[in-house]
mmCIF entry with sequence, helices, sheets and N, C-alpha, C, O atoms, coordinates in Angstrom:
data_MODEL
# 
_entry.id   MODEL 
# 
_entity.id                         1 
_entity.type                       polymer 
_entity.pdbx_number_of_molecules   1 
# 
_entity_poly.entity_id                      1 
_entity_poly.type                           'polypeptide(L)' 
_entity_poly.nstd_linkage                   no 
_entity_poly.nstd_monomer                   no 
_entity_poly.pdbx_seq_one_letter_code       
;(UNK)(UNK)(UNK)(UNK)(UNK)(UNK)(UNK)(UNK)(UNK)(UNK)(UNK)(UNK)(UNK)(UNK)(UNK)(UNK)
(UNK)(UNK)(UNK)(UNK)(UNK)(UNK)(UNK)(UNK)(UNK)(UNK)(UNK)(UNK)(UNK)(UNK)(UNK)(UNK)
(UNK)(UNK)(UNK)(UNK)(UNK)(UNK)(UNK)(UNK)(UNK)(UNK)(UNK)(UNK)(UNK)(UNK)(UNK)(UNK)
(UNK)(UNK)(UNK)(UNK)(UNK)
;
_entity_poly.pdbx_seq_one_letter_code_can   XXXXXXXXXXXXXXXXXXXXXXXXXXXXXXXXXXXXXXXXXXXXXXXXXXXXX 
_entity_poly.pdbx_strand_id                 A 
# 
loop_
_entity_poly_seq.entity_id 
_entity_poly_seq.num 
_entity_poly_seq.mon_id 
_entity_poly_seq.hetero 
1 1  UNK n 
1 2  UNK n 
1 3  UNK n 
1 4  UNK n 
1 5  UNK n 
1 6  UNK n 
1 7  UNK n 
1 8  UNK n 
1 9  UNK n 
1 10 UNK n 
1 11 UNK n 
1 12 UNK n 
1 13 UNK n 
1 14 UNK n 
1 15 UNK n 
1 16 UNK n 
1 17 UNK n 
1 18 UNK n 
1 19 UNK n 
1 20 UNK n 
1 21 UNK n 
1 22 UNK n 
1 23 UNK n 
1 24 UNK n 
1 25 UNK n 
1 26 UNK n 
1 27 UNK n 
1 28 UNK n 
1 29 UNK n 
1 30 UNK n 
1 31 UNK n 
1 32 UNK n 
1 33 UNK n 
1 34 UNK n 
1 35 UNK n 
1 36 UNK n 
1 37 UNK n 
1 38 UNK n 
1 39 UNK n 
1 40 UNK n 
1 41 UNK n 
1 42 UNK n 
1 43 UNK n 
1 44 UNK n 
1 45 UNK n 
1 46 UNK n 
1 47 UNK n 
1 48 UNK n 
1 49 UNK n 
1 50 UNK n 
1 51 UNK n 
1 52 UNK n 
1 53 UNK n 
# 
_struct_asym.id          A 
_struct_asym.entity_id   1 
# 
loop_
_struct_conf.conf_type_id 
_struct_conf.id 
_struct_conf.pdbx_PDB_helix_id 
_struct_conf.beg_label_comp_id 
_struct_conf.beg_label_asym_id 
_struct_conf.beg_label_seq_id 
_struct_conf.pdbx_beg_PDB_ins_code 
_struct_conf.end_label_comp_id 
_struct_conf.end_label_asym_id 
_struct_conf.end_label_seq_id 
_struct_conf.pdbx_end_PDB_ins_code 
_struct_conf.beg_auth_comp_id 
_struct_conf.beg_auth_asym_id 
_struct_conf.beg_auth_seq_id 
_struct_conf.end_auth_comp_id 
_struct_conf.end_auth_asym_id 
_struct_conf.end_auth_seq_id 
_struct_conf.pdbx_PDB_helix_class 
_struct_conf.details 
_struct_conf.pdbx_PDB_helix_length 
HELX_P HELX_P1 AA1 UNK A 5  ? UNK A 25 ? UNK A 5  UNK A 25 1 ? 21 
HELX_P HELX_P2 AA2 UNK A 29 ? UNK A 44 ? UNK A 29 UNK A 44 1 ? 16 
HELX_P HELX_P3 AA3 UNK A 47 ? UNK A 50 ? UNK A 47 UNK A 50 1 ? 4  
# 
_struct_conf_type.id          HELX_P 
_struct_conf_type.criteria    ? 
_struct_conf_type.reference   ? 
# 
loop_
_atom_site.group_PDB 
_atom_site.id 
_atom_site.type_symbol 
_atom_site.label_atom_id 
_atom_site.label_alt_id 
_atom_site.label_comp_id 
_atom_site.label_asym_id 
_atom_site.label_entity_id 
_atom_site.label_seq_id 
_atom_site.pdbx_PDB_ins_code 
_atom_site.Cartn_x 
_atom_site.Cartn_y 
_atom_site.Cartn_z 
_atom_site.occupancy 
_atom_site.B_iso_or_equiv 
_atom_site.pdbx_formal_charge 
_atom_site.auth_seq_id 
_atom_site.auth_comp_id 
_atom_site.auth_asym_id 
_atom_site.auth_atom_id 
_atom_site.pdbx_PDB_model_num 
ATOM 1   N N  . UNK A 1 1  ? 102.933 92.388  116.589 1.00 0.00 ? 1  UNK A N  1 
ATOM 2   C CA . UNK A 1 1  ? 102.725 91.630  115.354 1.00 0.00 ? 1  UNK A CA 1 
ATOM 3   C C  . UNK A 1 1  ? 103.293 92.402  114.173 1.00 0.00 ? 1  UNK A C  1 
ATOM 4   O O  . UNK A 1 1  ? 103.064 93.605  114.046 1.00 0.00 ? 1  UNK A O  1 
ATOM 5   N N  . UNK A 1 2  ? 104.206 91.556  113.106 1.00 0.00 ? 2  UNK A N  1 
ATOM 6   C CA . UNK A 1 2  ? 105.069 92.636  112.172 1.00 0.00 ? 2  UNK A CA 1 
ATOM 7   C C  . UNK A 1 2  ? 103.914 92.564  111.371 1.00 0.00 ? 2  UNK A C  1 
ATOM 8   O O  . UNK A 1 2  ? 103.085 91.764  111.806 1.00 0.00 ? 2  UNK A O  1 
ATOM 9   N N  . UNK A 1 3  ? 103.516 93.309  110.055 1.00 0.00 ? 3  UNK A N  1 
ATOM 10  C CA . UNK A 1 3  ? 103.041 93.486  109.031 1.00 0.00 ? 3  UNK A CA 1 
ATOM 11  C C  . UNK A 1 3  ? 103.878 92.658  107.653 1.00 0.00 ? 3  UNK A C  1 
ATOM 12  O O  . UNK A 1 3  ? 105.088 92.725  107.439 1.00 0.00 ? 3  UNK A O  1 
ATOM 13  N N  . UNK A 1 4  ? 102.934 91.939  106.884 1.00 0.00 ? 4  UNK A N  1 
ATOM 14  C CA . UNK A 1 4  ? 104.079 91.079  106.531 1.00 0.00 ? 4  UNK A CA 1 
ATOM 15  C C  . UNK A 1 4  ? 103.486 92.193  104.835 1.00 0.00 ? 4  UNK A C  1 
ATOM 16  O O  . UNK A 1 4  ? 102.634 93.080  104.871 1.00 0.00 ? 4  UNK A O  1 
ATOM 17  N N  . UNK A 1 5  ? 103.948 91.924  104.083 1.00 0.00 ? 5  UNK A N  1 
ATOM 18  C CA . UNK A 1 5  ? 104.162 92.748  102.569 1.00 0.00 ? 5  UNK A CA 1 
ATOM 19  C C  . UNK A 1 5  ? 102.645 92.715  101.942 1.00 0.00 ? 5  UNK A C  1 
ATOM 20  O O  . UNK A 1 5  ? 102.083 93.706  101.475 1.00 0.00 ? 5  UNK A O  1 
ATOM 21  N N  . UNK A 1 6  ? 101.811 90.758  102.050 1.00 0.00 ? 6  UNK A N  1 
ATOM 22  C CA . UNK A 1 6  ? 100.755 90.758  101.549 1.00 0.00 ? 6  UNK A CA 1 
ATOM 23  C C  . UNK A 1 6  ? 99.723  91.430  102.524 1.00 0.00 ? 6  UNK A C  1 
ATOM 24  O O  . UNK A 1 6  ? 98.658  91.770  102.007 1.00 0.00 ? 6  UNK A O  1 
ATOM 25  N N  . UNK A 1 7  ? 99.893  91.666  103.865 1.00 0.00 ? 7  UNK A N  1 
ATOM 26  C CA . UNK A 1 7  ? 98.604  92.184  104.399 1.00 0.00 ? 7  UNK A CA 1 
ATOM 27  C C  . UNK A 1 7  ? 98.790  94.132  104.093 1.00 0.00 ? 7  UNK A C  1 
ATOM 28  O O  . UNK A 1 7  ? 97.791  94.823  103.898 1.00 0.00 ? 7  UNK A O  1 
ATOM 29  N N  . UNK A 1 8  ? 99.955  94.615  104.108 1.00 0.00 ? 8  UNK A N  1 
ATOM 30  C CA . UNK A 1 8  ? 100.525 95.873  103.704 1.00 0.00 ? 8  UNK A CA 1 
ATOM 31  C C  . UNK A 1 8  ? 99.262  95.772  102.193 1.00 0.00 ? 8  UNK A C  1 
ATOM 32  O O  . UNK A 1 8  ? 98.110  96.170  102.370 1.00 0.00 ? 8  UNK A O  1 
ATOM 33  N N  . UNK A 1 9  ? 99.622  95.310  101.071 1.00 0.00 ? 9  UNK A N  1 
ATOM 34  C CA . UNK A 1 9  ? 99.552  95.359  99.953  1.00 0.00 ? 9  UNK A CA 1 
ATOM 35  C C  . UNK A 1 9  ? 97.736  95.233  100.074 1.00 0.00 ? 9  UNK A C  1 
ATOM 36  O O  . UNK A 1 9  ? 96.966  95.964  99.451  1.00 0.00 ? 9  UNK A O  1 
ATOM 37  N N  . UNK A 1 10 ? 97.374  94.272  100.905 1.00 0.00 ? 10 UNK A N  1 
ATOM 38  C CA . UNK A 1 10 ? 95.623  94.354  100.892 1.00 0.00 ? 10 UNK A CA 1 
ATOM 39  C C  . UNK A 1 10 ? 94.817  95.443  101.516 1.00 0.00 ? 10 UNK A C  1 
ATOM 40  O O  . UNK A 1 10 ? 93.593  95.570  101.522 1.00 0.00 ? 10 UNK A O  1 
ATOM 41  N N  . UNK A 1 11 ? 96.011  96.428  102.194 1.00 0.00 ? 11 UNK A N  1 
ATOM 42  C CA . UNK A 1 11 ? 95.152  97.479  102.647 1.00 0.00 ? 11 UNK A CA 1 
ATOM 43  C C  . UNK A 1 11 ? 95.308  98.739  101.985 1.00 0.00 ? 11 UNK A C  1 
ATOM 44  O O  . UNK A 1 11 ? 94.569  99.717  102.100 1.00 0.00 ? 11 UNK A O  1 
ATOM 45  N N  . UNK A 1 12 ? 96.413  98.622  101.229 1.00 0.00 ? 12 UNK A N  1 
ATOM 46  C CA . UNK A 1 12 ? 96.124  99.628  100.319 1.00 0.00 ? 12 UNK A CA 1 
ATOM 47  C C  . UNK A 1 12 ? 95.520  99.499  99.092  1.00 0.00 ? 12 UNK A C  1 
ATOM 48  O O  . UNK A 1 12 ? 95.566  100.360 98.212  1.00 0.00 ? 12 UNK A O  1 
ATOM 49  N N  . UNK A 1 13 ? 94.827  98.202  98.997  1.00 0.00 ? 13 UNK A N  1 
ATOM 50  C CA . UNK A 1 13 ? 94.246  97.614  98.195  1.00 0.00 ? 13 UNK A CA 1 
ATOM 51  C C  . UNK A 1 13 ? 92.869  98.456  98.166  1.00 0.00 ? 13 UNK A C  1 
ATOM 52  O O  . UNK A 1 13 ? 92.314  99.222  97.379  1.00 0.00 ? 13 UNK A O  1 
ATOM 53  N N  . UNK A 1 14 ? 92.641  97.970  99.299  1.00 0.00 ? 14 UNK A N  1 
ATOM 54  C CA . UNK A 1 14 ? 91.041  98.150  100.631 1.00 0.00 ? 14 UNK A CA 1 
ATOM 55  C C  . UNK A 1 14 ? 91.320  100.062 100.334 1.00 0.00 ? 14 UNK A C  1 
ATOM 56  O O  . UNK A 1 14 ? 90.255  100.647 100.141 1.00 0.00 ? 14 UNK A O  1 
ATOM 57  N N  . UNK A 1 15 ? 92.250  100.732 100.305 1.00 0.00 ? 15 UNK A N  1 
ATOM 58  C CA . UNK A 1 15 ? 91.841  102.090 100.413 1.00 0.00 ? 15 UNK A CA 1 
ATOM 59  C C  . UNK A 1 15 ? 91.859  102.584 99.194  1.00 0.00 ? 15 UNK A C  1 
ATOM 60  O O  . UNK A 1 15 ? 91.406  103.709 98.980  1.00 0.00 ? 15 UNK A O  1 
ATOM 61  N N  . UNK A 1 16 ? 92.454  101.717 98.081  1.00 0.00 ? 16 UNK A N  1 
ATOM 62  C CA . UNK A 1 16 ? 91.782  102.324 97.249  1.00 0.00 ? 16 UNK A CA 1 
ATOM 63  C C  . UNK A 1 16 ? 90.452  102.387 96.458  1.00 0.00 ? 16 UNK A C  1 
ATOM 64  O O  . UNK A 1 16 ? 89.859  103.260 95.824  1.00 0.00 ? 16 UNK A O  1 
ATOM 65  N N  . UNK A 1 17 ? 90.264  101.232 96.733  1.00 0.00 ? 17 UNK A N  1 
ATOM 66  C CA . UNK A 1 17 ? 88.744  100.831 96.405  1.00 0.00 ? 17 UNK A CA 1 
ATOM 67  C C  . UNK A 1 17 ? 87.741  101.771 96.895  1.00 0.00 ? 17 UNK A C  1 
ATOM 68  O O  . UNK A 1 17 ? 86.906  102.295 96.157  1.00 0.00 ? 17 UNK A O  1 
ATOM 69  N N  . UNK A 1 18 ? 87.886  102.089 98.826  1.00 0.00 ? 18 UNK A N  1 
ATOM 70  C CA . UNK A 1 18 ? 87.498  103.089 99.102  1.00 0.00 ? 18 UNK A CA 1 
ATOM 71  C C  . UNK A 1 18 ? 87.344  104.311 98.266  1.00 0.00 ? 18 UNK A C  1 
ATOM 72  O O  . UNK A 1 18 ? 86.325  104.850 97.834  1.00 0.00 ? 18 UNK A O  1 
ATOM 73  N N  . UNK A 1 19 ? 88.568  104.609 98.146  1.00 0.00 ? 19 UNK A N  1 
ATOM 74  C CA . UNK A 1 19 ? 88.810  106.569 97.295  1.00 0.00 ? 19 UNK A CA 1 
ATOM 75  C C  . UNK A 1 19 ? 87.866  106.006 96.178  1.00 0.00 ? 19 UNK A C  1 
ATOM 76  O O  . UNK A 1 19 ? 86.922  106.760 95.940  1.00 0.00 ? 19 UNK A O  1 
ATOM 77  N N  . UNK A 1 20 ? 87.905  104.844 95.432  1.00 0.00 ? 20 UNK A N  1 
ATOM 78  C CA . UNK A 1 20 ? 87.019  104.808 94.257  1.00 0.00 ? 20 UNK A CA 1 
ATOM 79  C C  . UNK A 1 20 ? 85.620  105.225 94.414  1.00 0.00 ? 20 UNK A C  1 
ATOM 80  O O  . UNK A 1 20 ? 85.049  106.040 93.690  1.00 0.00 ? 20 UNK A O  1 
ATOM 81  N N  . UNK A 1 21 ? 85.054  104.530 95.531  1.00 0.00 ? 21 UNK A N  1 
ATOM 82  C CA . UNK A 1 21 ? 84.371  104.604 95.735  1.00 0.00 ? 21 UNK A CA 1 
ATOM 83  C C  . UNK A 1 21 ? 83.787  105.552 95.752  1.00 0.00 ? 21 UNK A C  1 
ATOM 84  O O  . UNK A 1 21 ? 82.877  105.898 94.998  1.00 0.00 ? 21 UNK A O  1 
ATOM 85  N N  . UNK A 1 22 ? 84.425  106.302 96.965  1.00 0.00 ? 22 UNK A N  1 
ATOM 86  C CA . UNK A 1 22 ? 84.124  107.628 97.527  1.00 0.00 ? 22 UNK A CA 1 
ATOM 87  C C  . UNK A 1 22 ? 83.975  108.512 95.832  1.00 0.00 ? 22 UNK A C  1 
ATOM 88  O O  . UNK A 1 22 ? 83.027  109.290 95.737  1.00 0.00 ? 22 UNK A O  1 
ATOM 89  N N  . UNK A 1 23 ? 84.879  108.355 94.635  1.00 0.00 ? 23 UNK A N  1 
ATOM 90  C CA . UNK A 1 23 ? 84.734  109.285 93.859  1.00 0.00 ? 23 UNK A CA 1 
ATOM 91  C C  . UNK A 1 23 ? 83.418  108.591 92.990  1.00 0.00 ? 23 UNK A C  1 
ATOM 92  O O  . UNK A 1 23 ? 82.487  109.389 92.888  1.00 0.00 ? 23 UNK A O  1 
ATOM 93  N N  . UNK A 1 24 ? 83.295  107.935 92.673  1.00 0.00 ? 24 UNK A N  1 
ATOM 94  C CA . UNK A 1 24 ? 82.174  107.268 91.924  1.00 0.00 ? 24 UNK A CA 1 
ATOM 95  C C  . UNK A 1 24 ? 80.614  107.877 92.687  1.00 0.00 ? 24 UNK A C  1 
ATOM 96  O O  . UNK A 1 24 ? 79.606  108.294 92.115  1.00 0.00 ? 24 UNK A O  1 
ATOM 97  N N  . UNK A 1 25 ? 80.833  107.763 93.845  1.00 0.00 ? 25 UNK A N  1 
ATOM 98  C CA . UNK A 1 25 ? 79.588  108.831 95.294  1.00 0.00 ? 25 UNK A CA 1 
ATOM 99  C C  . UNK A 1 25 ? 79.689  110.180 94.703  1.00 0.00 ? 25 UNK A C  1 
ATOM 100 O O  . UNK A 1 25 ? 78.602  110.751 94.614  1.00 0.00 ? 25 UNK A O  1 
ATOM 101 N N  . UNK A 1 26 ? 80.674  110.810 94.293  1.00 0.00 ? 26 UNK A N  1 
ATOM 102 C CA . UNK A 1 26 ? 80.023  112.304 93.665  1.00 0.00 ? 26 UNK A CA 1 
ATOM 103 C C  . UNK A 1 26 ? 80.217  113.132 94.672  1.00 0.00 ? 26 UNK A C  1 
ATOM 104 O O  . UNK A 1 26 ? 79.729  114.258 94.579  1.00 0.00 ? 26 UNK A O  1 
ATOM 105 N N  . UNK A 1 27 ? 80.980  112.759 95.870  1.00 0.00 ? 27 UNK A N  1 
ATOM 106 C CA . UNK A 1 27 ? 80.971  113.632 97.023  1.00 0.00 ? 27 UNK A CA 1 
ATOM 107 C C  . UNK A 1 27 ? 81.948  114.577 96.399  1.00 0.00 ? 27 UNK A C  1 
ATOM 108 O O  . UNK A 1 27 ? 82.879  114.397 95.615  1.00 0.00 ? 27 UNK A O  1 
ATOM 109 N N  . UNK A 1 28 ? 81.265  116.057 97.211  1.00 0.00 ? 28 UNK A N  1 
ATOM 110 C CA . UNK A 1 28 ? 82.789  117.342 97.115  1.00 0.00 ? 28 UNK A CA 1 
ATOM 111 C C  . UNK A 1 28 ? 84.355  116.698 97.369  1.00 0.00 ? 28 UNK A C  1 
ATOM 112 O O  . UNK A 1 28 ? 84.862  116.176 98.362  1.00 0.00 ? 28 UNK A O  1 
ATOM 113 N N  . UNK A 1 29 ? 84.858  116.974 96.050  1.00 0.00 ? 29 UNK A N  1 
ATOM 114 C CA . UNK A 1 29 ? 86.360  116.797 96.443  1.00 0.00 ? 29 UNK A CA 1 
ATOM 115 C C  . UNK A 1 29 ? 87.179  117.023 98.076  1.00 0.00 ? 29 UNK A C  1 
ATOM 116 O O  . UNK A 1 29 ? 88.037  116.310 98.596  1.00 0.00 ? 29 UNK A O  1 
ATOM 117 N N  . UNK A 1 30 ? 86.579  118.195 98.554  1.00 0.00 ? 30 UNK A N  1 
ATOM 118 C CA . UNK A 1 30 ? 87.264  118.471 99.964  1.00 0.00 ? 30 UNK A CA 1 
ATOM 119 C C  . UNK A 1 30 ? 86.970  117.674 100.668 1.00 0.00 ? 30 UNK A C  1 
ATOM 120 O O  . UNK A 1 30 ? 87.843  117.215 101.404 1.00 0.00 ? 30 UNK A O  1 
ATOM 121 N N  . UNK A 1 31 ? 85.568  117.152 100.747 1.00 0.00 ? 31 UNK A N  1 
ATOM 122 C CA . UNK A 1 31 ? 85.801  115.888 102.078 1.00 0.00 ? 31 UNK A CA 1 
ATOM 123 C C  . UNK A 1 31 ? 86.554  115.078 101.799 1.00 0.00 ? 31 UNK A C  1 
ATOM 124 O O  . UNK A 1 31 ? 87.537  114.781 102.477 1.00 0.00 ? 31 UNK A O  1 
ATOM 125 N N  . UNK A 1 32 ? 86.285  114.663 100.932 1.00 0.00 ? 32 UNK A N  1 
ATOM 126 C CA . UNK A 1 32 ? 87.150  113.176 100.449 1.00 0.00 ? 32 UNK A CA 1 
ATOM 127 C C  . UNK A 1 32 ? 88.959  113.672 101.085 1.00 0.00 ? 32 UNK A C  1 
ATOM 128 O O  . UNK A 1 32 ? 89.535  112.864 101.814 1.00 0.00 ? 32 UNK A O  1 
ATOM 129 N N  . UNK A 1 33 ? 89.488  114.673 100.804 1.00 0.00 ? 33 UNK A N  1 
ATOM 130 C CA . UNK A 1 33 ? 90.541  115.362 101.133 1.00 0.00 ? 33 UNK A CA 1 
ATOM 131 C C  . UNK A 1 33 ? 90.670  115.314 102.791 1.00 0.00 ? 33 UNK A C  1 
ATOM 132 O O  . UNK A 1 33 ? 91.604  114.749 103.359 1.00 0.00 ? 33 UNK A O  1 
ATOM 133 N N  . UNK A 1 34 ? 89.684  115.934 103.412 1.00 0.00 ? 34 UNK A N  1 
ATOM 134 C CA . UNK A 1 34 ? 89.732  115.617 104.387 1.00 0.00 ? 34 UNK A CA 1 
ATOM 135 C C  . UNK A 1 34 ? 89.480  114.720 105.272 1.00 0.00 ? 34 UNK A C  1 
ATOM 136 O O  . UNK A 1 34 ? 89.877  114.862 106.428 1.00 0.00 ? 34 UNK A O  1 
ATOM 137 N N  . UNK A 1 35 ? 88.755  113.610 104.863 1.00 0.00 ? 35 UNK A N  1 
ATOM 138 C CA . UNK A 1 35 ? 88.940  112.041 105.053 1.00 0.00 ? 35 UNK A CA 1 
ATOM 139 C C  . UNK A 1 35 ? 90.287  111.587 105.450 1.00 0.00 ? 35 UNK A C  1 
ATOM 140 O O  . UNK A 1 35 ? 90.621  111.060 106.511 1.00 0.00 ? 35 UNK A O  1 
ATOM 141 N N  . UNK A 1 36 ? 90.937  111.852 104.516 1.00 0.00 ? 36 UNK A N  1 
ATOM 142 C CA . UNK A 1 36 ? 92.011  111.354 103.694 1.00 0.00 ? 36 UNK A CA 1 
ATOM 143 C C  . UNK A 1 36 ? 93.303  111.862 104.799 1.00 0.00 ? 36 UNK A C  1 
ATOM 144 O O  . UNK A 1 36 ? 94.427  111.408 105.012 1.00 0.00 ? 36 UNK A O  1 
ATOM 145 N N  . UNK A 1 37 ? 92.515  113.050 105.377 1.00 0.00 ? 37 UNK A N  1 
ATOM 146 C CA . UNK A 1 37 ? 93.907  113.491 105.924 1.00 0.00 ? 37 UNK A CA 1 
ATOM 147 C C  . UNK A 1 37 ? 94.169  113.265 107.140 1.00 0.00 ? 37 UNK A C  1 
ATOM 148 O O  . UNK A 1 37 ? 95.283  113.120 107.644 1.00 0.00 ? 37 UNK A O  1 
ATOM 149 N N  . UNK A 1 38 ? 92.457  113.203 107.980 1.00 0.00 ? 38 UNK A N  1 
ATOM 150 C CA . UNK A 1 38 ? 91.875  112.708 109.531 1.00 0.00 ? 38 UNK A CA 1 
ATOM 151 C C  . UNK A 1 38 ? 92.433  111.203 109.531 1.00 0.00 ? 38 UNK A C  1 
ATOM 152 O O  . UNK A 1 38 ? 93.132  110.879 110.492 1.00 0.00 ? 38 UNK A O  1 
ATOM 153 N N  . UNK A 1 39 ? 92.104  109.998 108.243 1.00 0.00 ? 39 UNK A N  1 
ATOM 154 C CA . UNK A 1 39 ? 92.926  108.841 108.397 1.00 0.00 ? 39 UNK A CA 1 
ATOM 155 C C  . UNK A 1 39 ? 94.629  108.808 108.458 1.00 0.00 ? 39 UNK A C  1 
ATOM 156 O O  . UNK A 1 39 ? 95.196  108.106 109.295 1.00 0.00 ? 39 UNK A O  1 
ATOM 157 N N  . UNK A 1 40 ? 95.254  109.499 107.649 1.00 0.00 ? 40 UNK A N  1 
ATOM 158 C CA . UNK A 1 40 ? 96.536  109.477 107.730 1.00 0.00 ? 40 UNK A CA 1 
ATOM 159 C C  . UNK A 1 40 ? 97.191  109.739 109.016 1.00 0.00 ? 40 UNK A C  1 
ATOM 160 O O  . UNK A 1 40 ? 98.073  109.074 109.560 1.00 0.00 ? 40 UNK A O  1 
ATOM 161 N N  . UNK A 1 41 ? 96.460  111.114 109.526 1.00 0.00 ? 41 UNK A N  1 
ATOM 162 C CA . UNK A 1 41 ? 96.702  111.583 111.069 1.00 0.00 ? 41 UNK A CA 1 
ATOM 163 C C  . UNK A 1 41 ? 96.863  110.656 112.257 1.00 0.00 ? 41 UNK A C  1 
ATOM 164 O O  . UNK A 1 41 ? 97.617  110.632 113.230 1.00 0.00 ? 41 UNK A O  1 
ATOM 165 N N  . UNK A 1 42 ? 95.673  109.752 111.720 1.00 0.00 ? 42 UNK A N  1 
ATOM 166 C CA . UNK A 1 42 ? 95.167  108.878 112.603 1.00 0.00 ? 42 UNK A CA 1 
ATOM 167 C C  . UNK A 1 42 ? 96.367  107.541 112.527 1.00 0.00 ? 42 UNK A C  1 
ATOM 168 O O  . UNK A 1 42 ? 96.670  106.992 113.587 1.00 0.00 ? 42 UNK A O  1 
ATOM 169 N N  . UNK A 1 43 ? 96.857  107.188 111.525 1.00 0.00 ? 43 UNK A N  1 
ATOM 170 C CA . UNK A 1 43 ? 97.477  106.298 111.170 1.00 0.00 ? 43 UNK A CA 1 
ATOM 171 C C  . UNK A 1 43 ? 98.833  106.407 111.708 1.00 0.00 ? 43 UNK A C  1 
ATOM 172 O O  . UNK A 1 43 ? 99.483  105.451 112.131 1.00 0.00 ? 43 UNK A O  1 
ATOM 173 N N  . UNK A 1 44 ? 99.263  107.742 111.664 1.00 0.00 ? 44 UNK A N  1 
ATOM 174 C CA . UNK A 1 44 ? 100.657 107.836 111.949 1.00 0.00 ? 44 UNK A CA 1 
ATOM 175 C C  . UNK A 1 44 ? 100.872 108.082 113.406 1.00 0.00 ? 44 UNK A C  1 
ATOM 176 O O  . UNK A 1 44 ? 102.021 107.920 113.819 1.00 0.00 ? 44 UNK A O  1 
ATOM 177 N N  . UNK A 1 45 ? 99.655  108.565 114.514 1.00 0.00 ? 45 UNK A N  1 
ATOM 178 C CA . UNK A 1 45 ? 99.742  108.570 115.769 1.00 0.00 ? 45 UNK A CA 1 
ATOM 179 C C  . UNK A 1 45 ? 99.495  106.779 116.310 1.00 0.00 ? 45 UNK A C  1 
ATOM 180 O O  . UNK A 1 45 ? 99.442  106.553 117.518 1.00 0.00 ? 45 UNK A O  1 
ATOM 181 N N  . UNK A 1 46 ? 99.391  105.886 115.530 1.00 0.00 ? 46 UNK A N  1 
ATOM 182 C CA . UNK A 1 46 ? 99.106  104.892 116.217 1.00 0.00 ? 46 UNK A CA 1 
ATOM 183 C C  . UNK A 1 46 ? 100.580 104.381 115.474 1.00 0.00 ? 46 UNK A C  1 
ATOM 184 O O  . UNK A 1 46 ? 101.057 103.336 115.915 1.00 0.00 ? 46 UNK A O  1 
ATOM 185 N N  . UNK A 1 47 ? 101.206 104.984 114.525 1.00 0.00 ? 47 UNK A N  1 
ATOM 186 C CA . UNK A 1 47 ? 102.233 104.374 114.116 1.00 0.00 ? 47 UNK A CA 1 
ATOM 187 C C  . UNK A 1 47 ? 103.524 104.614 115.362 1.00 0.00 ? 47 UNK A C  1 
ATOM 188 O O  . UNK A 1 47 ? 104.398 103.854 115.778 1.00 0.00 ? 47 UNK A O  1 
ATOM 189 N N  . UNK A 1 48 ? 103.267 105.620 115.604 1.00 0.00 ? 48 UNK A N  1 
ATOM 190 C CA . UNK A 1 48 ? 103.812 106.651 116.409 1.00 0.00 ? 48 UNK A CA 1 
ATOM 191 C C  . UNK A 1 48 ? 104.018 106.133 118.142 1.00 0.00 ? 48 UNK A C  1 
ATOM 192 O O  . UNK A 1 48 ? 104.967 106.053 118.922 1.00 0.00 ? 48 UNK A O  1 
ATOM 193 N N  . UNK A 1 49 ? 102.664 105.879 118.184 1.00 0.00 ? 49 UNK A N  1 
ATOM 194 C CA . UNK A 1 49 ? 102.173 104.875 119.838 1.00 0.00 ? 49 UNK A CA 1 
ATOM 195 C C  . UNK A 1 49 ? 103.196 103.443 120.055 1.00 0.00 ? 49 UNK A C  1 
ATOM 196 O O  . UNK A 1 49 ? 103.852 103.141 121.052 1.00 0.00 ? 49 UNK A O  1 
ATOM 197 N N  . UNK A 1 50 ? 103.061 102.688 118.714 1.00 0.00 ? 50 UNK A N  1 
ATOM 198 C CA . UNK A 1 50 ? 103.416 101.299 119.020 1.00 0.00 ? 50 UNK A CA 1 
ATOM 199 C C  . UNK A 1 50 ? 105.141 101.518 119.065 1.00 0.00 ? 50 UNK A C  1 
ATOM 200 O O  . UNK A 1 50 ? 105.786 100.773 119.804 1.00 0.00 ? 50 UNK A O  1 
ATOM 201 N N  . UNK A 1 51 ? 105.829 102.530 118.273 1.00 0.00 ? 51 UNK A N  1 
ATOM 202 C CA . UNK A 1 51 ? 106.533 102.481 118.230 1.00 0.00 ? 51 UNK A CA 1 
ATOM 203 C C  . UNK A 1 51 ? 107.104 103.295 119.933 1.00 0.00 ? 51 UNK A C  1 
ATOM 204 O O  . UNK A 1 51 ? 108.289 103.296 120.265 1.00 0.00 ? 51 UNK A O  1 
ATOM 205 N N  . UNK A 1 52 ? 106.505 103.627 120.395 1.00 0.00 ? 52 UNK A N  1 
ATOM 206 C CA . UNK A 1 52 ? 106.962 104.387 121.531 1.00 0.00 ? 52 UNK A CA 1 
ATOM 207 C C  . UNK A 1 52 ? 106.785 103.141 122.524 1.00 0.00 ? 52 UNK A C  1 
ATOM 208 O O  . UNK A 1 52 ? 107.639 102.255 122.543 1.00 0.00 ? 52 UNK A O  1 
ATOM 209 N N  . UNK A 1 53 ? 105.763 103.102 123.268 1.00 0.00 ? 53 UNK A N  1 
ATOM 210 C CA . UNK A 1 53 ? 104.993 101.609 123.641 1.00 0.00 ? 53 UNK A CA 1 
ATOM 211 C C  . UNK A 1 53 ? 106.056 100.289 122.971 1.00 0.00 ? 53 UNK A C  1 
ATOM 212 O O  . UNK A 1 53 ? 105.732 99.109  123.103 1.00 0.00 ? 53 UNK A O  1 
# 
């Protein structure tokens, strides 16, 4: 299934709302950092999968 521009555009919509979130929560900067970095990781091995697959 391709990704078409508006569902692209609603999820980085959706993550930023998240990070808002997350900063408005008061949490230590480093998790949020490391959130941030466990999702990306995560994102680019499945980017990584489909494209192999």
């Amino acid at each position: 299934m391709l990704k078409s521009p508006q569902m692209e555009g609603s999820f980085r919509l959706e993550v930023g709302q998240l990070l808002r979130y997350m900063l408005s929560a008061q949490l230590p900067f480093n998790i949020i950092i490391i959130i941030i970095i466990i999702f990306w990781v995560f994102v680019s091995l499945d980017s990584v999968n489909k494209f192999l697959w």
